[in-house]
PAZAPA-4460 file (N, C-alpha, C; in steps of 0.05 Angstrom, whole numbers, plus 32768, in hexadecimal, padded with zeros to 4 digits):
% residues 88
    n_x    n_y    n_z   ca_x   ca_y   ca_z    c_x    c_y    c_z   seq   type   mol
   7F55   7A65   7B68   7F41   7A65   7B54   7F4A   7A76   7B3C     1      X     A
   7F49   7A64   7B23   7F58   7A78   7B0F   7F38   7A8E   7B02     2      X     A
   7F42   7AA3   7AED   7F2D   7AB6   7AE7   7F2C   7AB2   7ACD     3      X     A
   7F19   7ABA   7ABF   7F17   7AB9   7AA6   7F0E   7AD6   7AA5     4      X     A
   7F1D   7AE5   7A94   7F1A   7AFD   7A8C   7F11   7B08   7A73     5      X     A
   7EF2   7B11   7A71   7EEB   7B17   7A52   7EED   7B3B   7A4E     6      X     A
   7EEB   7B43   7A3D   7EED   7B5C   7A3A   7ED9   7B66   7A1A     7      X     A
   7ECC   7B76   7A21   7EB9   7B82   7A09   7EB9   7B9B   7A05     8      X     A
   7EBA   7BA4   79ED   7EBA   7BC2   79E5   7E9D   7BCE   79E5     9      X     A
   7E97   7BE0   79EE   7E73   7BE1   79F8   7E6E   7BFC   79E8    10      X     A
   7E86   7C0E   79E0   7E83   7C26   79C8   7E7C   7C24   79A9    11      X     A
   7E7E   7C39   79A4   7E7A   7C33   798F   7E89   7C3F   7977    12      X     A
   7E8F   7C2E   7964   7EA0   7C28   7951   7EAE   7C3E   7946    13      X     A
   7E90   7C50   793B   7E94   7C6E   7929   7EA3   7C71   793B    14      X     A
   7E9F   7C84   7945   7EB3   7C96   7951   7ECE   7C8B   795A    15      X     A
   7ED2   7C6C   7967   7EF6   7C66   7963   7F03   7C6A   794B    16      X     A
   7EE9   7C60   7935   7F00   7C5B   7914   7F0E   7C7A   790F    17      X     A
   7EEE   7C8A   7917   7EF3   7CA0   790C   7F11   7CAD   7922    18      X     A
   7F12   7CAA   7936   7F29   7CBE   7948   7F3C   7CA8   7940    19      X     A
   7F4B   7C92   793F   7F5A   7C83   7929   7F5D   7C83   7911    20      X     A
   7F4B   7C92   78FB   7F57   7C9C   78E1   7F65   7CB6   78E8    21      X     A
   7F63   7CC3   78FA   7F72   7CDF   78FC   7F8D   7CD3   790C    22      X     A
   7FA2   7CDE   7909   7FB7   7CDD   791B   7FB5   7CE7   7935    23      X     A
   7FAF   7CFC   7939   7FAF   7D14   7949   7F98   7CFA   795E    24      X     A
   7F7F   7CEA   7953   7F76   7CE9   7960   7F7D   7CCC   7973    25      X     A
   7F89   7CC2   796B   7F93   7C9F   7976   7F90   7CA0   7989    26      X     A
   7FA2   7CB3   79A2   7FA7   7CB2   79C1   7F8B   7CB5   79CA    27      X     A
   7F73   7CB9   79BB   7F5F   7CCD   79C5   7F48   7CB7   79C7    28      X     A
   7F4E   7CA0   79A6   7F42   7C8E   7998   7F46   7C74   79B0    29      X     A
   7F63   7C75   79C4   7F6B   7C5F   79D4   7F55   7C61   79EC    30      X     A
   7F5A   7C82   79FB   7F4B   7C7D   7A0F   7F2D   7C71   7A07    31      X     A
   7F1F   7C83   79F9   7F02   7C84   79F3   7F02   7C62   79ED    32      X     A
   7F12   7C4F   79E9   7F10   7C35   79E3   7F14   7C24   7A03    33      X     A
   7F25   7C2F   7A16   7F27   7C1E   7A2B   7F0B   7C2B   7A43    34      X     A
   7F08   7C48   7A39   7EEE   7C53   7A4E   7ED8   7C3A   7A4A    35      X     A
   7ECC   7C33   7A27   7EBD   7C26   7A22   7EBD   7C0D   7A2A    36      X     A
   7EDA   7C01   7A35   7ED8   7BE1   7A39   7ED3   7BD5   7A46    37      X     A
   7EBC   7BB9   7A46   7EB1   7BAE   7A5D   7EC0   7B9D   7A64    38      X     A
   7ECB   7B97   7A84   7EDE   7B7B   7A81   7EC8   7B6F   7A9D    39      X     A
   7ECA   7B5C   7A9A   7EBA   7B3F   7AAB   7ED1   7B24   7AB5    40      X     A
   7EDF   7B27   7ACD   7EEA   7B10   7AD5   7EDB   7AFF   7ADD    41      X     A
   7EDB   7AE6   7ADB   7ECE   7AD4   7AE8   7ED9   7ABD   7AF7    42      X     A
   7EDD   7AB8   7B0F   7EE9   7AA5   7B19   7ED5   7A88   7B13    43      X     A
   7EED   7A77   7B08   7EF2   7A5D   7AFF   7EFA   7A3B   7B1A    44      X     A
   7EE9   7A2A   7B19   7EFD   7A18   7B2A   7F09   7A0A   7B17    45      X     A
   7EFD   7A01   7B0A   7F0E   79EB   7AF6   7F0D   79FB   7AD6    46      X     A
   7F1F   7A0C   7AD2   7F24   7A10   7ABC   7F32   7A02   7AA0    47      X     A
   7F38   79EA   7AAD   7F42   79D4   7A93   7F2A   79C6   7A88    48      X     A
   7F0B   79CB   7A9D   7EFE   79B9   7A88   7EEC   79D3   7A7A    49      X     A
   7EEE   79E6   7A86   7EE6   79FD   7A73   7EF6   7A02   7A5B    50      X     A
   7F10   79FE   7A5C   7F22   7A02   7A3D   7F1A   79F1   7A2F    51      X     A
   7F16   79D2   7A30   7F0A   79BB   7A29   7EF7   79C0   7A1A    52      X     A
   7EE5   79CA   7A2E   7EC6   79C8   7A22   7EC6   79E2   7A0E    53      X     A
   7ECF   79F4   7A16   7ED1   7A0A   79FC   7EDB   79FB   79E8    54      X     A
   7EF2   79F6   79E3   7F08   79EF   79D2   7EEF   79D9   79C1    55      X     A
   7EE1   79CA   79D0   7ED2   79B3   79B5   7EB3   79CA   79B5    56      X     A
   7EA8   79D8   79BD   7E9F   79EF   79B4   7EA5   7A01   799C    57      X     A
   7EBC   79FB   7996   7EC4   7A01   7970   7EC3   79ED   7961    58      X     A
   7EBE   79D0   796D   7EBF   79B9   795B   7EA3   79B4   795A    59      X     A
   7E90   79C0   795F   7E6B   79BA   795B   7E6B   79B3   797F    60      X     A
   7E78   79B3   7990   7E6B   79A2   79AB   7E64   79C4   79BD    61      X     A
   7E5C   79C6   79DA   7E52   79D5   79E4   7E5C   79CF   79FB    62      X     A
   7E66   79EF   7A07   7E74   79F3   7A29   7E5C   79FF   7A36    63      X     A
   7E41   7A00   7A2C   7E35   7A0F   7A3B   7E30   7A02   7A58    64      X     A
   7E2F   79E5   7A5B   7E2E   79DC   7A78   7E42   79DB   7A88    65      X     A
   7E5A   79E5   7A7E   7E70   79E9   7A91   7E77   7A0A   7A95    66      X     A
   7E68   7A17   7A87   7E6A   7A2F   7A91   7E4E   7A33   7AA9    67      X     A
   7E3C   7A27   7A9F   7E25   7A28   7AB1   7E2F   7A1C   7AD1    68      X     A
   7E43   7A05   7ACA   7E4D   79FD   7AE2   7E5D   7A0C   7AFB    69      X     A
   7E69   7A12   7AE1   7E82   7A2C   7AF2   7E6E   7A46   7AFB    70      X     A
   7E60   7A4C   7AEF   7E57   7A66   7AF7   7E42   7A6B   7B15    71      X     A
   7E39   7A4E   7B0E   7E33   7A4A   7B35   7E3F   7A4E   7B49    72      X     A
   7E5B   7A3F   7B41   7E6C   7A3F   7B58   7E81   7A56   7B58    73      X     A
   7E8C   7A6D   7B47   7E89   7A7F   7B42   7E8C   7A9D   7B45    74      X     A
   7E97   7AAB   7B52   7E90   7AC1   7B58   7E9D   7ADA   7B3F    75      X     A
   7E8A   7AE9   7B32   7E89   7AFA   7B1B   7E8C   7B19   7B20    76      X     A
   7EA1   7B27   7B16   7E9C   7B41   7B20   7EA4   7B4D   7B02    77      X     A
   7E97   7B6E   7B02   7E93   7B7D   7AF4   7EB0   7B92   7AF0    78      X     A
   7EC0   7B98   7AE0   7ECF   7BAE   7ADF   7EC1   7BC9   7AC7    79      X     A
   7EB1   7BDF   7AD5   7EB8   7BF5   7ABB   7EC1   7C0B   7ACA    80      X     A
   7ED3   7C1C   7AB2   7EDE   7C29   7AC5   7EF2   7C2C   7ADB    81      X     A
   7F00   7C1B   7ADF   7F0A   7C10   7AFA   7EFB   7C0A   7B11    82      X     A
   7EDC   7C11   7B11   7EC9   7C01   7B22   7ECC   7BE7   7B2C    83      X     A
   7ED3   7BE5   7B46   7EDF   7BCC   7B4A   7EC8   7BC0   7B57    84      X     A
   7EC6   7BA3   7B5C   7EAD   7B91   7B63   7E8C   7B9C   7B62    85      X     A
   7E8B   7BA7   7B48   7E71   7BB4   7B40   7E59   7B97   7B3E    86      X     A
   7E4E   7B8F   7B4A   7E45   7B7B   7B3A   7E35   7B74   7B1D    87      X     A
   7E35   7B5D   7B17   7E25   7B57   7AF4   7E02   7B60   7AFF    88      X     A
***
């Protein structure tokens, strides 16, 4: 079963730009950006008609029934943290 892996930044902005306009602060600006990040694998059975259906999802059409499909069959787990199989 392949995964589809999304990832979201859940912090907030100020304070990365700001520890990224400083030098001193970058290394500081990296962690505080991966502590914040939400990642969501989701196992896929047929991921070619999910690329599909996304892919004409930029041309006006809609994957929302093949994600609704997949997500039945499915199994979704949570990473924050390194928290491993946290559930959604």
């Amino acid at each position: 079963m392949d995964k589809i892996i999304r990832r979201q930044f859940l912090g907030s902005w100020v304070p990365f730009l700001g520890l990224c306009i400083s030098v001193i602060g970058i290394p500081i600006a990296i962690l505080y950006y991966k502590q914040c990040m939400l990642i969501v694998e989701e196992g896929l059975e047929n991921p070619s008609a999910f690329l599909e259906a996304y892919r004409a999802g930029r041309r006006g059409g809609s994957c929302e029934a093949v994600i609704k499909q997949n997500s039945t069959q499915a199994s979704s787990r949570c990473r924050i943290f390194g928290a491993e199989n946290a559930s959604i």
